[in-house]
C-alpha positions as CSV (number, residue, x, y, z in Angstrom):
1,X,283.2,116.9,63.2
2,X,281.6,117.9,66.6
3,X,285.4,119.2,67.9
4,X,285.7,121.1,64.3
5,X,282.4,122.6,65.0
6,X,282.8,123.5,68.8
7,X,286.2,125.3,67.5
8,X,284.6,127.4,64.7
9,X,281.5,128.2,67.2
10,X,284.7,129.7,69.9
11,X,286.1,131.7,67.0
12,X,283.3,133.0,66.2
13,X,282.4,134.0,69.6
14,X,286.0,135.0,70.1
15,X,285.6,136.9,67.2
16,X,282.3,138.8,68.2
17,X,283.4,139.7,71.9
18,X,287.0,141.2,70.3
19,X,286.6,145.0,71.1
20,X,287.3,147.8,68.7
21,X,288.7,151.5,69.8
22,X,287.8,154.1,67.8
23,X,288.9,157.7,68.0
24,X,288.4,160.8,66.9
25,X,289.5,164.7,67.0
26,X,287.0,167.3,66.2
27,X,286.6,171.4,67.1
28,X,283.2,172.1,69.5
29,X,282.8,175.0,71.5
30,X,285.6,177.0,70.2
31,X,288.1,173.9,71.6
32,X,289.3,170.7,71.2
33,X,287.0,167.6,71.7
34,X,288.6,164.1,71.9
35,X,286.3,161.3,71.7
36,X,287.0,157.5,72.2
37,X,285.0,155.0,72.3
38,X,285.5,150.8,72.5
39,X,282.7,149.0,70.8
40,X,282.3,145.7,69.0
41,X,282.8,147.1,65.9
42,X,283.8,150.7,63.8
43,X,280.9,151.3,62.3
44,X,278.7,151.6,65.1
45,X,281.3,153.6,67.5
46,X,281.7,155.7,64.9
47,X,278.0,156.5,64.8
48,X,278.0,156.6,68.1
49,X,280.8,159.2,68.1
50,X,278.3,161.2,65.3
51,X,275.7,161.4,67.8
52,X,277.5,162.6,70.6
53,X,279.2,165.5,68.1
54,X,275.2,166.7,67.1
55,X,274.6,166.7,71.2
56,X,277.7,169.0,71.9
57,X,276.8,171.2,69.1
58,X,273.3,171.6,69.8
59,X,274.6,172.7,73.7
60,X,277.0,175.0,71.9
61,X,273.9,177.0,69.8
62,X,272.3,176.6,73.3
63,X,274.9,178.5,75.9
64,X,277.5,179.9,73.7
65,X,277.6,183.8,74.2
66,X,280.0,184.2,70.8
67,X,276.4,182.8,69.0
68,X,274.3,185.7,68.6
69,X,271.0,183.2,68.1
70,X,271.7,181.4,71.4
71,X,269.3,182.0,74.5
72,X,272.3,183.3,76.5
73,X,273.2,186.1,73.9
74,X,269.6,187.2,74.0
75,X,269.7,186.8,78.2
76,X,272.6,189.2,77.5
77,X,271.4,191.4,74.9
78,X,268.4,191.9,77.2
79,X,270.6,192.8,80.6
80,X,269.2,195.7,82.6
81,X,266.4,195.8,80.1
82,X,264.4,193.1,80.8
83,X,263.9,189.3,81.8
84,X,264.1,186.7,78.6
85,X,262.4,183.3,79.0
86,X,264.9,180.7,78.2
87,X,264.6,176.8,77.9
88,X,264.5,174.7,80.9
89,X,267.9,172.9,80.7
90,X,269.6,176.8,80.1
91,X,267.1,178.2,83.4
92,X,268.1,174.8,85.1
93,X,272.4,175.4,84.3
94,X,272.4,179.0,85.0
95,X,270.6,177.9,88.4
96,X,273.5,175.6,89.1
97,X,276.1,178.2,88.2
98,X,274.6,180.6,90.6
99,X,275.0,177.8,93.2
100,X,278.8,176.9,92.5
101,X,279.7,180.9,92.9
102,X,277.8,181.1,96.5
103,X,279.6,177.8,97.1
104,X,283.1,179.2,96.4
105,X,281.9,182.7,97.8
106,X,282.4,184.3,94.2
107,X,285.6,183.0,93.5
108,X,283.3,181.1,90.5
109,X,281.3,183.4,88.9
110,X,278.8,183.1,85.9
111,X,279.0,186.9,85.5
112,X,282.8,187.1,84.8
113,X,281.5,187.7,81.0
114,X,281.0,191.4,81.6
115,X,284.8,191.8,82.5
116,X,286.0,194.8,80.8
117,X,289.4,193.4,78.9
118,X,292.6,195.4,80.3
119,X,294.6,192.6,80.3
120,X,296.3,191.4,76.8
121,X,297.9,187.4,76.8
122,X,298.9,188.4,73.0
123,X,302.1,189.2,74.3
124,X,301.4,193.3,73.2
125,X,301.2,194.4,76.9
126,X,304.5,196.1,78.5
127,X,303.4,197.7,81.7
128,X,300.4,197.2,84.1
129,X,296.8,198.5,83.6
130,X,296.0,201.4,86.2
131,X,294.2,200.2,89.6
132,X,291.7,202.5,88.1
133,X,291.3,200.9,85.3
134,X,291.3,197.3,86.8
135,X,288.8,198.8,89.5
136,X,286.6,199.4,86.7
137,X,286.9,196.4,84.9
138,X,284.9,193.7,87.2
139,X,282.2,196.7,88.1
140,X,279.6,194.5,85.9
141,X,280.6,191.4,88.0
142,X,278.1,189.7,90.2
143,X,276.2,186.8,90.3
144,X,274.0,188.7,93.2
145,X,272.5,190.8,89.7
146,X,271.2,187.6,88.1
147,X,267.5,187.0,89.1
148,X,265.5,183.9,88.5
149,X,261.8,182.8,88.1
150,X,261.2,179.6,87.9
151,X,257.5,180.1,87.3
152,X,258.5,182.3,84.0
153,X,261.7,180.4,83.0
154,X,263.5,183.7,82.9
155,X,266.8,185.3,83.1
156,X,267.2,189.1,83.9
157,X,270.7,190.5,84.7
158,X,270.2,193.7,86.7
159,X,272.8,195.6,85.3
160,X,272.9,197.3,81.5
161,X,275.7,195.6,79.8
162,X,275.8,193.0,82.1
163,X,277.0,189.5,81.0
164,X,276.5,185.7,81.9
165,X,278.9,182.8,80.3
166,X,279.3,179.2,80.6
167,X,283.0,179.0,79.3
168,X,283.9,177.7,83.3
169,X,281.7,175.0,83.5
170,X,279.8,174.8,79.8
171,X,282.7,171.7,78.7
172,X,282.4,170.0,81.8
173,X,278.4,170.2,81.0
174,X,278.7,168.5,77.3
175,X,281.4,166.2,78.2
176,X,278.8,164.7,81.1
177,X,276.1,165.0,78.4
178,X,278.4,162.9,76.2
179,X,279.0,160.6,78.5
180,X,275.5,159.9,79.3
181,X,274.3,159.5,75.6
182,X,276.8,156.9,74.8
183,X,276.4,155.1,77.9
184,X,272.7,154.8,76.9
185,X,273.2,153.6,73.9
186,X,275.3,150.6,75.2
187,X,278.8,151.8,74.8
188,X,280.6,150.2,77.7
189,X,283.9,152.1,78.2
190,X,285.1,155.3,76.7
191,X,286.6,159.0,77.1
192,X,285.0,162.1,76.0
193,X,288.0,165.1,76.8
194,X,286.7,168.7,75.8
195,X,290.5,170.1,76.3
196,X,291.2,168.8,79.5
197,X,287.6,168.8,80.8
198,X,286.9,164.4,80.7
199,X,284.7,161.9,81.6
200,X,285.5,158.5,81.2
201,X,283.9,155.3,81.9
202,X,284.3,151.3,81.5
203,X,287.5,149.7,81.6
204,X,290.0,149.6,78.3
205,X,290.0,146.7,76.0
206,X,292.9,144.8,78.4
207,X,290.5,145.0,81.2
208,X,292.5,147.5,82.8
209,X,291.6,150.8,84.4
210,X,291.9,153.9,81.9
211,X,295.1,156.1,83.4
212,X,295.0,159.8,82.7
213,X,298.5,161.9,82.4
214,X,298.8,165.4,84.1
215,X,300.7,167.3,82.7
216,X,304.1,169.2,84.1
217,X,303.3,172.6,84.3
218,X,306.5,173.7,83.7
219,X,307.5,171.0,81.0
220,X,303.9,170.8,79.5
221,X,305.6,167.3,76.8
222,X,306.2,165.8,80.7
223,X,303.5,163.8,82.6
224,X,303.9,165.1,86.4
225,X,301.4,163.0,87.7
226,X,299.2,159.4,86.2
227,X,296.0,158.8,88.0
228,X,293.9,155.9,87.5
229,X,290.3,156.7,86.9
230,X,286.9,153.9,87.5
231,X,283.8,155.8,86.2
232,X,284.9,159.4,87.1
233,X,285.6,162.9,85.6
234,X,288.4,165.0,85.8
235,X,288.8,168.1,85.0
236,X,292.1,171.0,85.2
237,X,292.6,174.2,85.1
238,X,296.0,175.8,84.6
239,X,297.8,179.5,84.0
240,X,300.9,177.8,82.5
241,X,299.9,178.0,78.3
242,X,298.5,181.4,78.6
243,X,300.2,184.1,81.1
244,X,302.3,187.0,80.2
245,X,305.7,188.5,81.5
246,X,306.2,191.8,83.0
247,X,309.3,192.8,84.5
248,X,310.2,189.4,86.3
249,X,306.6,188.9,87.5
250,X,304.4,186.1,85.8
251,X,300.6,187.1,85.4
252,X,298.3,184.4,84.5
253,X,295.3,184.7,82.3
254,X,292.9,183.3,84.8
255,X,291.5,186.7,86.4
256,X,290.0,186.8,90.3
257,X,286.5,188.1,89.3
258,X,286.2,190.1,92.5
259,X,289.2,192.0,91.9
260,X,290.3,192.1,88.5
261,X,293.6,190.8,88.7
262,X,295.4,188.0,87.7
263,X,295.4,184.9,90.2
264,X,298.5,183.9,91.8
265,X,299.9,181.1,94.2
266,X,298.7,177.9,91.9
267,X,299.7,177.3,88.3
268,X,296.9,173.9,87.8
269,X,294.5,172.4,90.0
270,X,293.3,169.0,88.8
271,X,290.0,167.8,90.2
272,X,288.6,164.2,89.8
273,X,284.7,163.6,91.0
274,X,281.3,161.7,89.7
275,X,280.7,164.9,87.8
276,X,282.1,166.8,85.1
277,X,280.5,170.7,85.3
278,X,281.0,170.4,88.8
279,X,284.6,169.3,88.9
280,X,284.9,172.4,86.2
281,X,283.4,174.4,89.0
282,X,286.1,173.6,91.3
283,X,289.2,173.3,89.6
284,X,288.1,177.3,88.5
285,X,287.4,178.1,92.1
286,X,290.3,176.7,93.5
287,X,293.0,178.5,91.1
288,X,291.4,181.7,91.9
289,X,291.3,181.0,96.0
290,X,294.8,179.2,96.0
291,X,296.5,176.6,98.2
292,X,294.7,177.2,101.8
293,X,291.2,178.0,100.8
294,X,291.2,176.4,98.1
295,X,291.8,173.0,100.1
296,X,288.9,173.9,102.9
297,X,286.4,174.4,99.7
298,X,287.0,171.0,98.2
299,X,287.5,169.2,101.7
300,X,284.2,170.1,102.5
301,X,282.9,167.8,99.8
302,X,284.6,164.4,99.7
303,X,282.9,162.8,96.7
304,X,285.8,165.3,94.9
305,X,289.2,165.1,95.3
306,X,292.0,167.4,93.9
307,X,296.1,167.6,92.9
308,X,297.5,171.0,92.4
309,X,301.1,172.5,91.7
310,X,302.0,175.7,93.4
311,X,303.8,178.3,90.8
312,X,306.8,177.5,92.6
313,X,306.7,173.5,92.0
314,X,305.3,172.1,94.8
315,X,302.8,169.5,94.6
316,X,299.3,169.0,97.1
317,X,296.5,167.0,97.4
318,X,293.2,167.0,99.3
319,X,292.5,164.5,102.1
């Protein structure tokens, strides 16, 4: 009696410490959020999951410049006007953003919102804008324009028609939030992946280390590169889904904020780090300062390591 006891007692405790994965798809700031989540059972990953959606959205009505009620549409409806007061966590972002575009020496900039669109990725384009026109375009650029007080909690852009934007680092920002809720809640391992922006934490349901695929930028159903993450994000940014063809040249729909043209050299930069938005920060920088400076930026902080492919196939990684 005692053994069939002692054997229902380790089923049930068997039973109890089995771990349940629960994923889901849905569409938050204008992209594609994966969430997954291992848990002891559905019900509570999945409200776990529900909770993490309602933090994501709420940063969305918070940042999002396509929201006319958000603070930053306001900050930008107000440019060369005058200075709006904004919440602490938007003053506190738009502080750090200012800090990631002196860090890359503009190459990241919070102000590439108030580009003037002469380039087309819709495939309508057949000839190049005029230098004039390009010149033109990035006038309104500048994270120098954007003045803070800290004492006021405001925002003022210098410039009339001026315009700030998260869409660099804002998915990096609500993926780390993510993270943070469900790890406070309990949740022991998990991925939260806003379209190639990730964090991921805890170990899979084996007891192995989660791998994350990169893919081939020039066979994007191909995996060019598996990296096992422990408690890291990573983040990647690429020109190889969105770029458009004129005469045999390839230009790429990231745009160098300084001069207005496309970026060349790199085709996706991969970054891995402790932190999301900041991993965002660099994998942006990097594609827009290429191969050589690209490398002395990141090598200068070693808690962040990167993997990029050059657009003609070569493959690099930081120290």
């Amino acid at each position: 009696m005692r053994f069939i006891l002692l054997l229902v007692f380790l089923l049930l405790h068997s039973l109890c410490d089995a771990q349940v994965v629960t994923k889901r798809t849905a569409t938050l700031m204008g992209c594609k959020f994966d969430f997954t989540v291992v848990g002891n059972d559905s019900l509570s990953n999945e409200i776990n999951i529900d909770t993490v959606v309602a933090e994501v959205l709420r940063i969305e009505n918070l940042i999002s410049e396509w929201k006319s009620t958000s603070e930053i549409s306001d900050v930008n409806r107000n440019a060369g006007i005058k200075p709006t007061k904004v919440s602490k966590e938007v003053f506190e972002l738009t502080a750090r953003a200012i800090r990631y575009s002196k860090m890359s020496q503009g190459a990241f900039d919070i102000s590439f919102a108030s580009i003037d669109k002469v380039w087309r990725f819709d495939g309508s384009m057949s000839e190049l804008p005029t230098p004039e026109l390009i010149k033109k375009s990035v006038e309104k650029i500048g994270y120098q324009n954007i003045i803070l007080d800290s004492l006021q909690s405001t925002i003022f852009l210098k410039i009339e028609g001026m315009k700030i934007g998260f869409g660099s680092i804002g998915k990096g920002y609500a993926a780390d939030k993510g993270k943070d809720i469900m790890v406070r809640r309990g949740v022991k391992a998990g991925i939260v992946n806003a379209s190639g922006d990730m964090c991921v934490w805890g170990k899979q349901p084996n007891g192995r280390d989660w791998i994350i695929g990169i893919a081939n930028p020039f066979k994007t159903d191909e995996v060019i590169k598996r990296i096992v993450i422990k408690d890291q994000a990573v983040t990647t940014s690429g020109s190889y889904q969105n770029f458009i063809m004129i005469g045999e040249k390839r230009y790429s729909h990231i745009i160098d904020p300084k001069t207005g043209y496309p970026v060349s050299e790199l085709c996706s930069v991969t970054v891995v780090g402790p932190n999301a938005e900041i991993a965002n920060a660099f994998s942006t920088s990097l594609m827009v300062l290429g191969k050589k400076k690209g490398l002395e930026l990141i090598e200068k902080y070693p808690d962040y390591k990167c993997f990029m492919v050059t657009d003609g196939g070569e493959t690099i990684y930081s120290r």
